[in-house]
N, C-alpha and C positions, 0 to 999 in steps of 0.2 A: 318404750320409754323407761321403764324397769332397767334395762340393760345399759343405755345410758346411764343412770343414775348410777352403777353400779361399778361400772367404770370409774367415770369421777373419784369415787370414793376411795377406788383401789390407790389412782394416782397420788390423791392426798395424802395417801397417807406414805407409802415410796419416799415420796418430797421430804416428810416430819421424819421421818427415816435418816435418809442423808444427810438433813441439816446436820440433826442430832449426833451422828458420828464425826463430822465435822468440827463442833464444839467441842467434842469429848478430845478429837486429835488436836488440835490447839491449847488446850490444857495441860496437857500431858509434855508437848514441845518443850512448854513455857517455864513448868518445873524442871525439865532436865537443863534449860538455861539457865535458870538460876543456882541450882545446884552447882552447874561446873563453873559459873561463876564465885564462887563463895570455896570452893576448893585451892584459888589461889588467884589472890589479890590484885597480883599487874592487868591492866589493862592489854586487851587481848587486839596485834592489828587486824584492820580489815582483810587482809591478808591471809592465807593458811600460810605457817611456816614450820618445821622440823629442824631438831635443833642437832648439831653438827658437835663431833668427839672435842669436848674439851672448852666449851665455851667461853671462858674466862679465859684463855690463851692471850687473848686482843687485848691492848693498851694505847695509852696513850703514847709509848714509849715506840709499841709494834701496831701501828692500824692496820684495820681489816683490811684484806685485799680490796681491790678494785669492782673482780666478780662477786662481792657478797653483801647482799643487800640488809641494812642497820633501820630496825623500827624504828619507825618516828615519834611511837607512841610508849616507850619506855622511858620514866623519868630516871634523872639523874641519881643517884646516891652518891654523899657526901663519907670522908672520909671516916670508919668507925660506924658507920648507918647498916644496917640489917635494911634485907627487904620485910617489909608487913606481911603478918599472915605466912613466912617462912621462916621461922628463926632458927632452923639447924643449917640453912645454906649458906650463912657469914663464917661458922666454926667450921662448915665443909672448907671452905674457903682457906680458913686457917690450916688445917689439917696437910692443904694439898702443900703449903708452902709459900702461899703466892698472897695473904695478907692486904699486900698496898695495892691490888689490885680492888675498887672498889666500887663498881660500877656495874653492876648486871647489864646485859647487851643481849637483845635477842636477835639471833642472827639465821638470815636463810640464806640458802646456795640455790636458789633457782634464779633463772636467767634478771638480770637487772631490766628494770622496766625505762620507760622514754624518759621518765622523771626524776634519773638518775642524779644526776646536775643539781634539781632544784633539792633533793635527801642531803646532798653533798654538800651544801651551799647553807640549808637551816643547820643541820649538826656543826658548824665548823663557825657560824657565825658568833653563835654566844659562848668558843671556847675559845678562840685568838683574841689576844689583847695585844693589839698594835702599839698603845702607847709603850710597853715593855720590850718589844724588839728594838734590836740593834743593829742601825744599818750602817754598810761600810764598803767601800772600795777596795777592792786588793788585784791589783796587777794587771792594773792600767798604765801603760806604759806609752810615751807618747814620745813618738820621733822625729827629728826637725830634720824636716826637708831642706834640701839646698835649696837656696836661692836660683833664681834667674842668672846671675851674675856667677856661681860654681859651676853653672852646667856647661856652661860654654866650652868650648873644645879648641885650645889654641892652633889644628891643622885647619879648622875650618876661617879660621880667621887668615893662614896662610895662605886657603884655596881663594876667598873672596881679595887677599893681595894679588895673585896671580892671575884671576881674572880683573881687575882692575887694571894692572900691568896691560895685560892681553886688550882691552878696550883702548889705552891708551895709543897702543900700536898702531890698533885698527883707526884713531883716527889720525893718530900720522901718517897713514897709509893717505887716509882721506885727504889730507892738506897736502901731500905730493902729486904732484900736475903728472897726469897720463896721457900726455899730446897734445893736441890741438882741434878744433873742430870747426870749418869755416862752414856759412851757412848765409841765407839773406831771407828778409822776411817783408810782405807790404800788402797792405789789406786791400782787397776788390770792394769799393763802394756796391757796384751793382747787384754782384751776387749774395753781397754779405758774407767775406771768405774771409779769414788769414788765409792765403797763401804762404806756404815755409817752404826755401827749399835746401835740402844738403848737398852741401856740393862736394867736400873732400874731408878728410881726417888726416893727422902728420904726427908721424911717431909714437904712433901707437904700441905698447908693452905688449912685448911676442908670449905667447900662453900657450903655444903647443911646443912641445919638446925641439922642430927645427927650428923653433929660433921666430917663428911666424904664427902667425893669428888669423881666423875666418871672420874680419869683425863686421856688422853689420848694424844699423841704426834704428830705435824705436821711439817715435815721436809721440807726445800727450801733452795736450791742453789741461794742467791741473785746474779743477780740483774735479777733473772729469777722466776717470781713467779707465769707463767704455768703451768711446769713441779714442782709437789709436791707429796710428799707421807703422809698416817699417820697409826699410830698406833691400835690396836685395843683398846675399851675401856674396863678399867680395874674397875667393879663395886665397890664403898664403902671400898676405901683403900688410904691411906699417905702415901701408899711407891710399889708403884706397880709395880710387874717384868715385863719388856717387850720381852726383848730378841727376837727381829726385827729387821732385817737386810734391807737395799735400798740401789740400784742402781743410781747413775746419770751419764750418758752415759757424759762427758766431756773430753776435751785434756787434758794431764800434764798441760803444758802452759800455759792454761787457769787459772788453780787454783789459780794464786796469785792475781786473780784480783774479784776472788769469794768470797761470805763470806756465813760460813753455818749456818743455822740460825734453832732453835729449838722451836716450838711455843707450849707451856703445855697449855691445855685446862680441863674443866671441863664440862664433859657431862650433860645438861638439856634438857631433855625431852619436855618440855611443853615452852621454851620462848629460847632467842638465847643462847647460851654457852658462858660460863665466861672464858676468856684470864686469866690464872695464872701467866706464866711468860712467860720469852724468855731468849733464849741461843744462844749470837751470836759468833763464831770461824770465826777468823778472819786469821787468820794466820795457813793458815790448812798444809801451806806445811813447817812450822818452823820446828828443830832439823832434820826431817830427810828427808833429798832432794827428796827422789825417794819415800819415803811414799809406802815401798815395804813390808815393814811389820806392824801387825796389832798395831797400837799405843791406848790405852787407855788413858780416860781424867775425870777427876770428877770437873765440875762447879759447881758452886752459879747460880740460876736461880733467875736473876732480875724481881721482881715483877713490876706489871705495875696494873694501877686503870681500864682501859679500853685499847681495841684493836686499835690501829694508824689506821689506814686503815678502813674508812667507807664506809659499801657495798653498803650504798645508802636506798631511802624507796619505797615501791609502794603504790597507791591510787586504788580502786578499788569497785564495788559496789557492793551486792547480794539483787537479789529479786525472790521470789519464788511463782508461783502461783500452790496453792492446788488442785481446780478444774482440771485444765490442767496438770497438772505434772510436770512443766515445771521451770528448775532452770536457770535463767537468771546472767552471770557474765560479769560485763561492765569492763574491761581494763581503766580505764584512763589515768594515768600518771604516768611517775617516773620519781624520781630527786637523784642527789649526786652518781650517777650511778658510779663504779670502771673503773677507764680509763686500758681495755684492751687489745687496739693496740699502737704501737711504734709513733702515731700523738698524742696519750693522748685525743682518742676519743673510740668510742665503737659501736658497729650496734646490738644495742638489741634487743630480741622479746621475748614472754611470750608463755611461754608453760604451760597451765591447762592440768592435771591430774583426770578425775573422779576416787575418790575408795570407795571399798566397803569392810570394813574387810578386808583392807590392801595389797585388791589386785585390779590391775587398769582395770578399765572396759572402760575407752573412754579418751580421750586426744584429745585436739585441739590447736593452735597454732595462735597466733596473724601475723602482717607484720611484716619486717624486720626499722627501723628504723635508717638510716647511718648518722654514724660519730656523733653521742649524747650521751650525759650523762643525759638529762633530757628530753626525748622520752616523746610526746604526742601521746597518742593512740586512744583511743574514739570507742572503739570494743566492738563488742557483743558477747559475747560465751554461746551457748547454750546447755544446757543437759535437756535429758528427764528423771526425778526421780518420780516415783510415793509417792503417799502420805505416804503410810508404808512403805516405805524406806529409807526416808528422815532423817531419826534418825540414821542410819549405813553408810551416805555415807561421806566424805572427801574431799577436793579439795588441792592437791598439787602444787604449782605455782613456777613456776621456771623463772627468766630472764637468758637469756642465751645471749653472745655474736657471734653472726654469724659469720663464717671463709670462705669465699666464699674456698679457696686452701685446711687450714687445717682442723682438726677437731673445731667445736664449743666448745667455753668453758660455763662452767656455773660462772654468776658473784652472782650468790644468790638464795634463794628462800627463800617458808614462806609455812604454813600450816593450813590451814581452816577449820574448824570442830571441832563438839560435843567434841573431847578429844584431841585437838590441841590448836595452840597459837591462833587461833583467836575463841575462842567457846566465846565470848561473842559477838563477829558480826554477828556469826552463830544464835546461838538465838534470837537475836534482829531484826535478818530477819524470822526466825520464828513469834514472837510474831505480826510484823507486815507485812501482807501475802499485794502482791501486790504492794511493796512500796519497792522502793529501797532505800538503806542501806550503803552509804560511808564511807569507814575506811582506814586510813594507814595505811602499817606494814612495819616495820622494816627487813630489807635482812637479813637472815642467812647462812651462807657458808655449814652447814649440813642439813640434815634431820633427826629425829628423827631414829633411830635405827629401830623399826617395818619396817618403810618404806624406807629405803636404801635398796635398789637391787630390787624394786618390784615395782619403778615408774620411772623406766629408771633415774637412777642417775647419768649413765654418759649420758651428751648429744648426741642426738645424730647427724650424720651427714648431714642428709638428708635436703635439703631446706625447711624451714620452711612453706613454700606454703604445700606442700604434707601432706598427712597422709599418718601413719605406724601404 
């Protein structure tokens, strides 16, 4: 028990110990603050800062840099004013030369803190007097545009006469009669038909260099340009028999608001086919109401410069490597594509043809592309052609329009190869082996005669994903 007690006692006093130097070191602190306070006057920032050669350098004329932070807590002195509690540092002042400097600044070179902005912002505030500046414009300079009316360029106005000219032509061409075109038309009550048939054409405008024409005939029911028939072609003749008969499955009813329409063509082999004229029957169900017996008609075929209806072009590229065999054909693009569906849109896709001697050895098929007329594709299509064969083979290209319900239609194709419309793409992918080879071609609504029935000419149904 003693010992406890004894203990205690020691602690107590340890404790009265430590307080007691505690008190004595807060003492002591408290006086050397006020002492170096009362040593000199300004207020001192929270801050430690060391004062840098020459401090009165800074003006209002030369401000401090950017890097040197300006206490917040030194007041102003006024012109002629001494700081308190220093009165030899205003004659120092004199002494150095520098007089109209009148402002003590304490100034520190350590790094500027985040609240740089807002130092920058209180010091500057109560020293700019806005009402005393003087604002002004100088060398703003403003320059008058031409007019609408200067810019215009008088060869462009000579280009739009010469095509105006050029329009004019083409429709004098129009209003000049290109033969004749005899025909008879009378509707099958039972099957619900027009029957048309063509019978002959006279003096027909020669379009191949002898002097002769391939002309052949393509019938449509406007405002349906689907459903069409045509002619067979009639070789190196101005007046050629056709005696061809077609169907178009329509109502009576219907016919007054149809127009039959006669498109005379000139067969070319090698580049698109020349439009001769057109023969449009407007009034099919005049003089005889029921059109129950067979009525005969002999028109003037209005000649036309070019065909209304453009099928649009394709871009495409060929490159062929010899070593490997291998005929590479890139799909690009098409544009001006023939709107159709009833939205005046179109869901095309490309169907390639390998042939060889005119008969088809492989076919592939690009995607389907909805609702366009100018389909971006960026496809590869590949065939395998060895070296010696590459002089007998063809590519047939078709854009077809996809019918998800009906049948696909075809809006065009073109023809590639040694003795077709693109034999100078063809070779020029020859001549440089490895390198692809971009070219447009222009749609044509046929194929050459050889190859009609022997690279699937009609579309066909099947999703364009599959091969047949």
């Amino acid at each position: 028990m003693a010992m406890v007690v004894a203990i205690s006692v020691l602690c107590t006093f340890c404790v009265s110990v430590f307080v007691a130097m505690a008190v004595i070191s807060y003492k002591v602190c408290k006086q050397r603050q006020h002492k170096d306070a009362s040593s000199f006057p300004c207020t001192v920032a929270a801050t430690p800062y060391w004062t840098v050669p020459n401090p009165f350098t800074w003006s209002k004329r030369h401000p401090a840099p950017s890097n040197v932070q300006i206490s917040q807590s030194t007041p102003d002195l006024h012109h002629g004013e001494e700081v308190p509690g220093s009165p030899g540092l205003f004659h120092q002042e004199e002494q150095i030369g520098r007089a109209h400097y009148k402002t003590v600044i304490k100034q520190s070179t350590m790094p500027t803190m985040s609240n740089r902005h807002l130092t920058f912002q209180r010091q500057l505030s109560h020293k700019l007097d806005l009402s005393n500046v003087e604002f002004s414009i100088h060398s703003v300079k403003y320059k008058e545009q031409p007019d609408a009316g200067r810019m215009l360029k008088p060869e462009l106005y000579r280009q739009d006469a010469q095509e105006l000219r050029s329009s004019q032509v083409q429709t004098a061409h129009a209003d000049k009669p290109c033969g004749r075109l005899h025909f008879s038309i009378r509707f099958c009550h039972v099957t619900e038909c027009l029957v048309v048939r063509v019978l002959k054409a006279e003096e027909l405008p020669a379009k191949d260099f002898s002097g002769t024409s391939d002309p052949y005939v393509k019938l449509y029911l406007l405002p349906d340009r689907k459903n069409k028939f045509q002619t067979k072609v009639h070789r190196k003749t101005l007046n050629p028999d056709f005696n061809e008969h077609f169907r178009f499955p329509v109502p009576f009813n219907a016919l007054e608001e149809r127009v039959l329409q006669f498109s005379i063509y000139d067969f070319d082999r090698f580049s698109r086919h020349d439009l001769i004229g057109v023969v449009l029957v407007r009034d099919i169900t005049a003089g005889d109401t029921q059109l129950s017996q067979e009525a005969t008609f002999c028109r003037d075929i209005a000649g036309v410069q070019r065909e209304e209806v453009e099928l649009g072009e394709l871009m495409m590229s060929l490159c062929y490597l010899p070593t490997a065999g291998r005929l590479t054909i890139t799909m690009i693009k098409a544009r001006n594509l023939k709107a159709m569906d009833l939205n005046g849109t179109s869901d095309p896709y490309i169907k390639v043809s390998l042939m060889c001697h005119n008969k088809r050895i492989k076919k592939k098929k690009t995607s389907v592309k909805k609702s366009t007329l100018s389909p971006v594709y960026n496809e590869v299509i590949v065939f395998d052609v060895p070296q010696e064969n590459i002089e007998d083979v063809s590519l047939v290209i078709k854009v077809i329009d996809y019918d998800r319900l009906g049948s696909n239609e075809l809006m065009g194709c073109s023809v590639v190869g040694p003795d077709y419309v693109g034999r100078d793409h063809w070779y020029e992918m020859l001549s440089n082996p490895r390198r692809p080879i971009a070219h447009w071609y222009a749609l044509m609504e046929n194929l050459p005669v050889a190859l009609q029935g022997r690279s699937d000419h009609r579309a066909s149904v099947a999703h364009p994903g599959t091969s047949d």
